[in-house]
C-alpha positions in Angstrom: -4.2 29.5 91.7 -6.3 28.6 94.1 -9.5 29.6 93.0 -8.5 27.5 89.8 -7.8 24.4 91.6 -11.6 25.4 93.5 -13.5 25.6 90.2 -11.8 22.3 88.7 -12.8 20.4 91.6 -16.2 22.1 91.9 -17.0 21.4 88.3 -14.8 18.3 87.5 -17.3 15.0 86.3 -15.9 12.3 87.7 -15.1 9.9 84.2 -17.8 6.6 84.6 -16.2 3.3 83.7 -17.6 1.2 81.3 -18.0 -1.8 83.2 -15.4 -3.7 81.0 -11.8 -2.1 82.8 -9.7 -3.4 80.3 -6.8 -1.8 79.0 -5.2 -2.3 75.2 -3.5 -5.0 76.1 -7.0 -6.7 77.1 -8.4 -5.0 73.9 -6.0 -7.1 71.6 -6.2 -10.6 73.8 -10.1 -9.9 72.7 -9.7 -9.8 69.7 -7.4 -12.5 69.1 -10.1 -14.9 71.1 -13.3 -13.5 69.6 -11.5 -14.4 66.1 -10.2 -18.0 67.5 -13.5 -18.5 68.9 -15.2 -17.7 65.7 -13.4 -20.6 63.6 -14.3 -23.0 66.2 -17.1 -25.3 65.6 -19.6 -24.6 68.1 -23.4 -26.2 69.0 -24.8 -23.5 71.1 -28.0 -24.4 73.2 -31.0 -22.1 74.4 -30.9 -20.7 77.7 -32.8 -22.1 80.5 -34.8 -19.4 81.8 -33.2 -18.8 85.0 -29.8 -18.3 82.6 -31.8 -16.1 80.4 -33.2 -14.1 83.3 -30.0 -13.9 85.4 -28.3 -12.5 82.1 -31.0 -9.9 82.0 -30.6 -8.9 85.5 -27.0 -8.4 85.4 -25.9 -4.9 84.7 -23.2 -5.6 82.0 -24.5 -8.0 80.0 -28.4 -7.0 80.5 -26.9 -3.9 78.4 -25.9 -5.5 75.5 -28.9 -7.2 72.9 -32.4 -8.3 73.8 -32.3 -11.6 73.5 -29.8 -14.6 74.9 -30.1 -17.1 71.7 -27.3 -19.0 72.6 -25.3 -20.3 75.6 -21.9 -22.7 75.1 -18.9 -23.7 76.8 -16.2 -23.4 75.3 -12.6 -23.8 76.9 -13.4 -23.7 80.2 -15.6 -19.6 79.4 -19.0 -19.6 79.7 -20.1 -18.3 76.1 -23.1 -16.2 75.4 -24.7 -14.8 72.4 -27.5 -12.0 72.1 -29.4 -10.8 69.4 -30.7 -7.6 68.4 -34.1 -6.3 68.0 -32.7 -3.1 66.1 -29.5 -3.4 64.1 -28.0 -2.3 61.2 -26.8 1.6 60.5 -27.0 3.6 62.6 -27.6 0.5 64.8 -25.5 -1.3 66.5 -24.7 -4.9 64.8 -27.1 -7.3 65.1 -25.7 -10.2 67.5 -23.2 -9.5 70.1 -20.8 -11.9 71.5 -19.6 -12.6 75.7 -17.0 -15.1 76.6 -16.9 -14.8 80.3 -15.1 -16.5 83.2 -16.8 -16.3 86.2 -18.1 -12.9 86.2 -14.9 -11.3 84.5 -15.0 -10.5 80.5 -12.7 -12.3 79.2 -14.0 -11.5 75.8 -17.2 -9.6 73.7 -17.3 -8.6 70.1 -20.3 -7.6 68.3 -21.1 -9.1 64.9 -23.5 -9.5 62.3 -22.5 -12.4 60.2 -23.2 -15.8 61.8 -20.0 -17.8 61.6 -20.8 -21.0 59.1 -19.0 -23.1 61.3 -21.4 -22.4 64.3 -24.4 -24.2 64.6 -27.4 -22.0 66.5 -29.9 -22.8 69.3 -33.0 -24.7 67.7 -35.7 -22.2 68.0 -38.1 -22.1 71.1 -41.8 -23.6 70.0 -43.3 -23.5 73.3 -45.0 -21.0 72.6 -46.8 -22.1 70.1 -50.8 -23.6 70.8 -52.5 -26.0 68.8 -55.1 -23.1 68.9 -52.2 -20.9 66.9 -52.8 -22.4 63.5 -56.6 -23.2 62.9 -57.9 -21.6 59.8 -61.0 -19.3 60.1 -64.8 -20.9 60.3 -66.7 -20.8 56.6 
């Protein structure tokens, strides 16, 4: 018995958490607010880009999508959207979804239809140049 009980702790892998902790309880208050938030009319707003790079840096949410398109407050959670540069099967879904409050996750779903009743970030043009759109010489 003892050489058992040495073997299962020699060889035993420790089980990583996923960074999330939540239990099935947590699982179903998720879903029932990732659905409510999803019928709520919502103006989301591009990150600023010390929100875009703080999201980046941290290591739950830096995980999930590429790019923050989408930021909003809503009932007190900060709300934040990514996108997806690969999606579809096998992929992952193309946006996925945070509700967070402070730096607990209070909610996350991934999705790839855009609710209609959500209106998105207007997109970024700074980085377009009036250099970006003259036509060739002739």
């Amino acid at each position: 018995m003892a050489l058992f009980a040495w073997i299962s702790r020699r060889y035993a892998t420790p089980i990583k958490p996923d960074g999330f902790g939540q239990s099935l309880l947590d699982d179903l208050r998720w879903i029932w607010r990732v659905r409510r938030y999803r019928q709520l009319t919502v103006t989301w707003r591009t990150p600023t880009p010390d929100e875009e790079a703080a999201i980046v840096a941290d290591p739950l949410l830096g995980r999930f999508g590429d790019d923050t398109i989408g930021i909003a407050e809503i009932d007190g959670l900060r709300c934040i959207v990514r996108d997806r540069d690969w999606f579809g099967w096998p992929d992952p879904p193309r946006f996925v979804f945070f509700a967070m409050a402070g730096e607990r996750v209070a909610a996350a779903a991934d999705f790839n239809d855009w609710p209609s009743c959500w209106t998105p970030a207007p997109p970024d043009y700074s980085i377009v140049t009036p250099t970006t759109f003259h036509s060739p010489p002739s």
